[in-house]
Each structure stands twice: as structure tokens, then as C-alpha cells.
C-alpha positions as CSV (number, residue, x, y, z in Angstrom):
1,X,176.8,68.5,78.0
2,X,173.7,70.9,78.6
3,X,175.1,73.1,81.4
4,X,172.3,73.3,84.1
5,X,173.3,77.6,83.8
6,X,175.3,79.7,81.2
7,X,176.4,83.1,82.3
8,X,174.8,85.3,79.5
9,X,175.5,89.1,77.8
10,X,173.0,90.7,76.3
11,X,173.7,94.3,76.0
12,X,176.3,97.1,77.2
13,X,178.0,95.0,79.6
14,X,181.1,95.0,78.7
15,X,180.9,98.5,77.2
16,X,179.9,99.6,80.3
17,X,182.8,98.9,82.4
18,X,184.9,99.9,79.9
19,X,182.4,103.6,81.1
20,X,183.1,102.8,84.4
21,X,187.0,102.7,84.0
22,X,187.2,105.8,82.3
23,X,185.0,107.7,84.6
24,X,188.2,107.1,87.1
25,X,186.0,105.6,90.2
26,X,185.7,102.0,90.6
27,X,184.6,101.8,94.0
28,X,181.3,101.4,95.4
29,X,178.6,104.1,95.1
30,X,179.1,105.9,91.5
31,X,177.4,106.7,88.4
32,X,176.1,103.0,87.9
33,X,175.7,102.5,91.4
34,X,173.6,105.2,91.3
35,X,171.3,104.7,87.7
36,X,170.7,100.7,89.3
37,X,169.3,102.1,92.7
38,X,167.3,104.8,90.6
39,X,165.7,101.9,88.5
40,X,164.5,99.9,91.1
41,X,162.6,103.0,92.9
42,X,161.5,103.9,90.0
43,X,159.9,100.7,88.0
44,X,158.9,99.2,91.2
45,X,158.3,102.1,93.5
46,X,160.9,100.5,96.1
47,X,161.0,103.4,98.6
48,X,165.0,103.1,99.2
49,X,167.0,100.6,97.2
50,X,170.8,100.0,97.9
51,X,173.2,97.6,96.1
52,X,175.1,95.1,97.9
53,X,177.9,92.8,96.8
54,X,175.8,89.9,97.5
55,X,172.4,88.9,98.8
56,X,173.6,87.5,101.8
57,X,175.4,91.3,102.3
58,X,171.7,92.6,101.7
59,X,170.5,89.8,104.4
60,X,172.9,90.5,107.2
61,X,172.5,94.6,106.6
62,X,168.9,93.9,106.9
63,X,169.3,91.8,110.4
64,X,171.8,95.1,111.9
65,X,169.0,97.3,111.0
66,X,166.4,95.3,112.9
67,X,168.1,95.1,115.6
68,X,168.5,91.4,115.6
69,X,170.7,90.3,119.3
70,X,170.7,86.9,121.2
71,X,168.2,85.8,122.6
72,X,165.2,87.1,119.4
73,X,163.9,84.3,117.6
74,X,163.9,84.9,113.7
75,X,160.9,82.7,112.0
76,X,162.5,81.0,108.8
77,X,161.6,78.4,106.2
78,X,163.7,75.4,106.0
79,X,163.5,75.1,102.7
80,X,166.2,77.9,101.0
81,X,169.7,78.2,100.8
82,X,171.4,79.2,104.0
83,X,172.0,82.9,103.7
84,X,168.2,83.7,104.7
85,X,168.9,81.7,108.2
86,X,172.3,82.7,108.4
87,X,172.6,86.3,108.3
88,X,170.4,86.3,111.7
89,X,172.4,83.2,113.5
90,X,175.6,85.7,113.2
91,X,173.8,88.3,115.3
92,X,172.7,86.0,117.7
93,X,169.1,84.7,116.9
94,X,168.1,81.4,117.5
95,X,165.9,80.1,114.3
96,X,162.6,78.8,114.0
97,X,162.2,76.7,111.1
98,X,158.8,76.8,109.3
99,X,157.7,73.9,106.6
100,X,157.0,74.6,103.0
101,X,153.4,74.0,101.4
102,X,151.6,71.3,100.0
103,X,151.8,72.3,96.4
104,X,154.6,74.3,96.7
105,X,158.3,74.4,98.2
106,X,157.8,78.1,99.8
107,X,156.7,78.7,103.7
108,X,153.7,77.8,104.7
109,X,152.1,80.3,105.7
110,X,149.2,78.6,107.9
111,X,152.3,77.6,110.0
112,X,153.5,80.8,110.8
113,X,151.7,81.9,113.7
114,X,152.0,78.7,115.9
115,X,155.5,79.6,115.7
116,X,155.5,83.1,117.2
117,X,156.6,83.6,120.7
118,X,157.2,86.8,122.5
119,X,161.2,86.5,121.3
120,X,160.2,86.6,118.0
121,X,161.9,89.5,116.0
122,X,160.8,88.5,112.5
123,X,159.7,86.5,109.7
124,X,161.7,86.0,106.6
125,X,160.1,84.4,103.8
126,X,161.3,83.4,100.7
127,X,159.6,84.0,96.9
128,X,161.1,80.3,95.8
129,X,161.1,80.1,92.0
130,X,160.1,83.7,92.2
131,X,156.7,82.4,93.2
132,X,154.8,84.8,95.7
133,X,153.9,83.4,99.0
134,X,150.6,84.6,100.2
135,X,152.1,88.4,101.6
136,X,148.2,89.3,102.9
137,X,148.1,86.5,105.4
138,X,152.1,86.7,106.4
139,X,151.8,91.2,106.5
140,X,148.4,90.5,109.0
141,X,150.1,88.0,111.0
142,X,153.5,89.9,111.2
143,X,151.2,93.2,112.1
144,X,148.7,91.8,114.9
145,X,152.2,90.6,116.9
146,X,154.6,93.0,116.2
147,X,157.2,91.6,114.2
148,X,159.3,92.8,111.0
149,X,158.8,90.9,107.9
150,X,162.0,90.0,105.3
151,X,161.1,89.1,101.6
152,X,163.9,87.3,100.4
153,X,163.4,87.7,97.2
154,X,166.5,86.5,95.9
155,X,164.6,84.9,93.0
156,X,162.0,87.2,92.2
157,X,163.0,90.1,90.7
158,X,160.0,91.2,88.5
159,X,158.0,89.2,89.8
160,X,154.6,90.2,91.4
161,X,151.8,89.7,94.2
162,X,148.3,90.8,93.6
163,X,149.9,93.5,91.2
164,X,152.3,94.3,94.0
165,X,155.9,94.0,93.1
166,X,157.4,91.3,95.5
167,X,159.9,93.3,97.2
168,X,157.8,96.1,97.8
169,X,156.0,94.3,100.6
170,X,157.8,93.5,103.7
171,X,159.3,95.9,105.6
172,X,162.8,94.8,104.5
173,X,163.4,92.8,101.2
174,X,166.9,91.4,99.6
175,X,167.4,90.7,95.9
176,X,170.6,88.9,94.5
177,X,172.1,89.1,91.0
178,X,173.9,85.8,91.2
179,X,174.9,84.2,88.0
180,X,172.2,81.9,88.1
181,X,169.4,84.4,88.5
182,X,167.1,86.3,86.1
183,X,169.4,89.3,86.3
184,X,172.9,88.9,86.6
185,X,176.1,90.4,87.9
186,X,178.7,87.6,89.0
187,X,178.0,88.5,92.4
188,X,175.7,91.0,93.8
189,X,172.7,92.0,95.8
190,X,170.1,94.5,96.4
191,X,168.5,95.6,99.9
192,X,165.0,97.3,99.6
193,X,164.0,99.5,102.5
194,X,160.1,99.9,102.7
195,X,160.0,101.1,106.2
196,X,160.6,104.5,106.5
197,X,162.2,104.2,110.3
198,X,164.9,101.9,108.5
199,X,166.0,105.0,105.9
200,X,168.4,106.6,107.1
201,X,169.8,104.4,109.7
202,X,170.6,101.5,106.4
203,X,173.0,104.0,104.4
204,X,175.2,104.2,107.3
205,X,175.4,100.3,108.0
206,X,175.9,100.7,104.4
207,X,179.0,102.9,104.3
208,X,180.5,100.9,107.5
209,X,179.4,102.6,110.0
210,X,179.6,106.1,108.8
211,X,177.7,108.8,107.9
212,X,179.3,109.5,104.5
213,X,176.4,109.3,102.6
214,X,174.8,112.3,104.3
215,X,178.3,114.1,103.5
216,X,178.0,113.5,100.4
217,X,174.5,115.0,100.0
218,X,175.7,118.2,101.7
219,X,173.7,117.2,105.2
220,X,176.6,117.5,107.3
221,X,180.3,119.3,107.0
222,X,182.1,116.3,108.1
223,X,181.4,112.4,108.2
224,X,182.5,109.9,110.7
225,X,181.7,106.7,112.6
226,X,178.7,106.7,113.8
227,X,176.9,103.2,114.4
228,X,178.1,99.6,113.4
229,X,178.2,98.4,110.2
230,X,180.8,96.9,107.5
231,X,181.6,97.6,103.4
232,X,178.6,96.4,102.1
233,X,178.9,98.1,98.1
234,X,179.7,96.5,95.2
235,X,182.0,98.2,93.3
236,X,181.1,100.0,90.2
237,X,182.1,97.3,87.8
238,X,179.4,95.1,89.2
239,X,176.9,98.1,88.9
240,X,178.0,98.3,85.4
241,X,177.2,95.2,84.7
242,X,174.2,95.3,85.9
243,X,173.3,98.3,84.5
244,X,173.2,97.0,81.1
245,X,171.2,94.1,82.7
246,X,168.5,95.7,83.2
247,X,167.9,97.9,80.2
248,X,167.5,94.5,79.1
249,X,165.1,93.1,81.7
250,X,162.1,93.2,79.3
251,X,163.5,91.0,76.6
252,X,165.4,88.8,79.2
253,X,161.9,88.5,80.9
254,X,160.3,87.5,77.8
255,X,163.0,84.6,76.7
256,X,162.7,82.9,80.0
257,X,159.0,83.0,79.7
258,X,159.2,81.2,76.5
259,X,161.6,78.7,77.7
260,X,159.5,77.9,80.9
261,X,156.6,77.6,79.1
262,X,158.0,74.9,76.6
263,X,159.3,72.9,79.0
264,X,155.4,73.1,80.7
265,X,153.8,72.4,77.3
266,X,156.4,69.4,76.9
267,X,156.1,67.7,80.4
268,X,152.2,68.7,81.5
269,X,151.0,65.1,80.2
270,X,153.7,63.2,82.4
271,X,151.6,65.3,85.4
272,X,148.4,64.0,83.8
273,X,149.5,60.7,83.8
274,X,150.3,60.9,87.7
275,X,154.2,60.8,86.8
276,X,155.8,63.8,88.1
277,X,154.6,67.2,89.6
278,X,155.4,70.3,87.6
279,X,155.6,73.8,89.3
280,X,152.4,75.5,90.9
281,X,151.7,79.0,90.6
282,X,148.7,80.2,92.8
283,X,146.3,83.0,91.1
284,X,147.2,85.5,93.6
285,X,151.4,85.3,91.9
286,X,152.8,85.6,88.4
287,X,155.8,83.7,87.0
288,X,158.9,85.1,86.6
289,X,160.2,82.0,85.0
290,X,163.2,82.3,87.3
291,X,163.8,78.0,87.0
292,X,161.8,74.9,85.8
293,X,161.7,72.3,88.0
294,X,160.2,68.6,88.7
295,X,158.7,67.2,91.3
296,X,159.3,63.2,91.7
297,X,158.3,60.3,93.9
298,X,161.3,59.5,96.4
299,X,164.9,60.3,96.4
300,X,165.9,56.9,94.6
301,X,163.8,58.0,91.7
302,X,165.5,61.7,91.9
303,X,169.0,60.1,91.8
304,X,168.1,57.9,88.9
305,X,166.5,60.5,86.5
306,X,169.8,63.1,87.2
307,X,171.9,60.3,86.5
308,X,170.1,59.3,83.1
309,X,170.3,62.6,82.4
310,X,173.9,63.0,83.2
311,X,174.3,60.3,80.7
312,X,172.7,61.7,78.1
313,X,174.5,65.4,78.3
314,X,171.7,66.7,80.1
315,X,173.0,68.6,83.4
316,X,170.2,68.8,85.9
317,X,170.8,69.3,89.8
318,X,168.2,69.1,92.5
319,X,168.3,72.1,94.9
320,X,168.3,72.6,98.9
321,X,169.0,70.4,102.1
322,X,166.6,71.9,104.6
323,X,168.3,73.4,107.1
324,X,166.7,72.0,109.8
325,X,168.7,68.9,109.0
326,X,172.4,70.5,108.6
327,X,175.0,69.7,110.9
328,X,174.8,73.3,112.2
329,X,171.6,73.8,113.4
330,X,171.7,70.3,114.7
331,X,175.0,70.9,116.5
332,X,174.6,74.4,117.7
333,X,171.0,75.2,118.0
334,X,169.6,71.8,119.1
335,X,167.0,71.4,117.0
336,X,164.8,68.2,116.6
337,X,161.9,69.7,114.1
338,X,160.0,67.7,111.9
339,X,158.9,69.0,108.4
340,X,157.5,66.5,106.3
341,X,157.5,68.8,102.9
342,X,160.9,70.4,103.6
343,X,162.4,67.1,103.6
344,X,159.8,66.2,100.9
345,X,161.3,68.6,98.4
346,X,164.7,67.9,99.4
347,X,164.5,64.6,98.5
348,X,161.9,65.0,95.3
349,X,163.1,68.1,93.6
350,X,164.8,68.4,90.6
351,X,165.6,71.3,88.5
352,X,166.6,71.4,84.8
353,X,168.7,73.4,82.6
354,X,167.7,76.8,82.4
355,X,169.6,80.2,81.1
356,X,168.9,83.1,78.3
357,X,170.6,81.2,75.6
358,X,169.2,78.1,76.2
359,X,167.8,77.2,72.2
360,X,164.1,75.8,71.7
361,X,165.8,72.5,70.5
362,X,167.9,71.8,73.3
363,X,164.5,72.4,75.4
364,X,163.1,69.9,73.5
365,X,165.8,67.5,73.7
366,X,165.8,67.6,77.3
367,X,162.3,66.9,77.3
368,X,162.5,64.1,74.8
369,X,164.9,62.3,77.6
370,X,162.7,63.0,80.7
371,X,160.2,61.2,78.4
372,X,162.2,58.4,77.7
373,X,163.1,57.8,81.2
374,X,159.7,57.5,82.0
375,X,159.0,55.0,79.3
């Protein structure tokens, strides 16, 4: 079987915790701690960068800082995995669910606006496959009214918008380091702070609830509780991990280019032919190749092709339920929406096998079947 992901090393990984060990601190906020925040300020200019132990740790740090309570409404797309709605529902929002585009699964942002009320706190939206959405249009709509805006950019690390680093846009931005990302660490996550009124205030949530950081630096003689918060850092064997990740980001960038690009090269005539969809990536957004996906008729024809697939060793998965459908939204905040190309994608969206070591032959292979279905 083709594994739809394969955990990967590609450098000092291992080496690296080995480091870690022997410098005697293991919990959060060391040496690698340290040189991984460092590179992401650095390369991408992020103004404050923090690691997390997960995504959805950089997501619910992100709705304390904002000041998220009941009764704010929090402007979401449907269409992502349930960390980007979730970490505002557990401070009390209610959620307003946006569709996704025409041509692509990420929010629509002609929608946005029709949504805002005067509850609404913010507007989180989500770089799917590392593909920008359109940050001019959502920054001008999020500064005329007053709200905060969250890039989760789970997806798109290294990935860009009009030059602009995705990440580096919103006020508040989260990255994650899942296995099946670009970048990996097991778990982990990344919080960007872009917003200088949100600097100080997010190493405290940080350090739960304390001031310790600004001990640390030699601010204050003494740190304590100060504000709310919870043990948000990874600990340093995840930063050394990741460390090594990304002195290898360059050459991981540059595999998974390759690899998306074949399977484009390989599939782009079943588009012609009327087919299948293949991924869209406006001019104003590069590719960071974080996943190569399909786009089919209906959601008979998804279930068939995974299972041919399946049959032939080929592991493929499609990807979200909008979450304007679960059970929890339905149950708990009442809601009755209709998006037509949430549900579109849910049904319709399929994504192939894709990780570092994923040969050119195996591509092709996979390619050769989706072929062969369609014949």
C-alpha cells in the first residue's frame, strides 16, 4: 500500500535531541525553542513568533489574547478542520460560518462582509493547501469595521501573498508542524504575533498565566500569576526536531514542488477533457505544494475512485466535513446555513498520496490508476 503520508527525516533530527538531552532542559522554552522562534522572525520578518505544542494551542492562545467572551461572533469558513472554529466556541463565541470559493476550497472572501454584525470579534481565515486567500480584500474589510483578523496558516508555511509571507498578514496567525505538513514535528504549532498591542500580553498566556518570561529577561525581580492562560510550550524535544526541520526547509520545499508538479503534468489532460478539477492557484499566491488534490463530480464518484484506489495499493483520503453540518454546531449553536461549495468540496474532494519520500515512480503509478479508472 502507498501510505496517503510517511513521517520523514531529513537531517539532525535525531542528533538533535540527543543535543537537547545533554543540555539537561527538556522543558519548554530552551536552546531550540529559542533558534525555531529566531528563524521564523528572521526569514519571514514575523514580529513575535512563539511555539506551541500544537496548532490548536496557537489557536486558542490567539482567541485569550483577543479577548474572545460570549456573546462576540467569530467569522469562520466551514470548510477546515475544527481547531480554527473551535478554539473560539471554548471562550464563548458563537460562529459564523462563511462558504469557500468557486474555484477554490478557501473562504470566500466576497462573503465576508454580509456576515459582519456589530458582535463580530474577528475573521479567521484559512490558507487551504497553503493557497493564499485574497489578504487585501479580507485586511480592508477587517479594518473599515473594526475586527481582528486570524490566518490560520496551518498549511502554509513558506508560502506567500503578493511577496508577503502568509503569516505575516493578519494580526494573529497560527502555523502547525503536524506530521502531515510541510514541516514536521509529531505535534506542534507556532503562534505569530503581528500586532504590537498583542506582544507582551501573549508570552504570559504563554507561560500560564505568568510573567516568567519577563523574569527571565531581567525585567522584573520576581515572576508570578498575573493574567489567565495555560502551558502552551512544547517541550524542547519537539523544538529539536524541528530545528533540524527547518535547516532543511529549502530542499524539503523543493522535493514537494517536484512531486506536485508531476502529479499536475500527469492529470492536467483529465481536466482538459472535462474529467476532474485539479487545484487552482490565483496569481496573487504561490504554491507551497503542501497536498495534491482532485476535484470530482459527486460523492458516488469520490467513494468509487478511493475505493479503486484502495484496491490497487493506492491510499487516498478526501478531507473535511464542513462544520456547519457537524452534530455540534447543529446541536449547540443552532445553525441552519447553507453553503453550496462547502458541502461541494466535502463531497468532491479527494487528496492523494503525498510526503518527502514519495519516489517519481510511485507518482506515476498513482497517476497511471486515476487514468485507468477514468477509462
Amino acid at each position: 500500500m502507498i501510505p496517503f503520508n510517511k513521517p520523514f527525516l531529513v537531517g539532525k533530527e535525531t542528533e538533535y535531541i540527543k543535543e537537547a538531552v545533554a543540555l539537561g532542559k527538556l522543558s519548554g522554552n530552551g536552546v531550540f525553542t529559542k533558534k525555531c522562534q529566531s528563524f521564523f522572525e528572521e526569514k519571514y520578518n514575523f514580529k513575535k513568533a512563539l511555539l506551541t505544542t500544537s496548532c490548536t494551542d496557537a489557536l486558542e492562545m490567539a482567541a485569550i489574547l483577543l479577548n474572545i467572551s460570549p456573546g462576540d461572533e467569530v467569522i469562520v469558513p466551514s470548510y477546515t478542520f475544527v481547531s480554527s472554529a473551535l478554539a473560539f466556541v471554548r471562550q464563548g463565541a458563537r460562529i459564523v460560518f462563511a462558504d469557500s470559493k468557486e474555484n477554490h476550497p478557501g473562504i470566500d472572501e466576497n462573503k465576508i462582509e454580509q456576515l459582519i454584525t456589530h458582535k463580530t470579534k474577528a475573521i479567521v481565515v484559512v490558507h487551504y493547501a497553503g493557497v493564499a486567500c485574497d489578504m487585501d480584500v479580507i485586511m480592508n474589510i477587517a479594518n473599515q469595521y473594526g475586527v481582528s483578523v486570524v490566518e490560520d496558516a496551518a498549511q502554509a508555511v513558506d508560502s506567500f501573498y503578493k511577496n508577503k509571507p502568509l503569516g505575516g498578514i493578519g494580526h494573529l496567525a497560527t502555523f502547525s508542524f503536524h506530521e502531515t505538513k510541510n514541516i514536521i514535528s509529531g505535534e506542534g504549532g507556532l503562534l505569530v504575533i503581528n500586532d504590537q498591542n498583542f506582544m507582551d500580553r501573549s508570552e504570559i498566556i504563554w507561560e500560564k498565566g505568568t510573567n516568567r518570561s519577563a523574569f527571565f529577561k531581567g525585567e522584573i525581580d520576581k515572576y508570578g500569576w498575573v493574567d489567565t492562560g495555560s502551558s502552551f510550550l512544547p517541550s524542547e524535544l519537539i523544538a529539536a526536531f524541528l530545528h533540524a526541520q527547518l535547516e532543511n526547509l529549502t530542499e524539503i520545499q523543493n522535493r514537494r514542488k517536484g512531486i506536485w508538479n508531476l502529479y499536475y503534468e500527469e492529470l492536467k489532460f483529465l481536466q482538459q477533457e472535462g474529467k476532474l478539477k485539479l487545484p487552482f492557484i490565483p496569481d496573487y499566491a504561490t504554491n507551497n505544494a503542501h497536498m495534491f488534490y482532485l476535484l470530482v463530480n459527486n460523492l458516488e464518484e469520490r467513494d468509487k475512485l478511493i475505493s479503486f484506489l484502495k484496491n490497487n495499493g493506492i491510499h487516498a483520503v478526501f478531507h473535511y466535513l464542513s462544520l456547519h453540518k457537524s452534530d455540534y454546531y447543529l446541536n449547540n449553536q443552532g445553525g441552519t446555513d447553507f453553503l453550496p461549495k462547502a458541502e461541494y468540496y466535502s463531497d468532491c474532494l479527494i487528496r492523494l498520496p503525498f510526503f518527502y519520500e514519495l519516489e517519481e515512480h510511485k507518482v506515476r503509478l498513482i497517476t497511471g490508476m486515476i487514468k485507468k479508472y477514468y477509462e
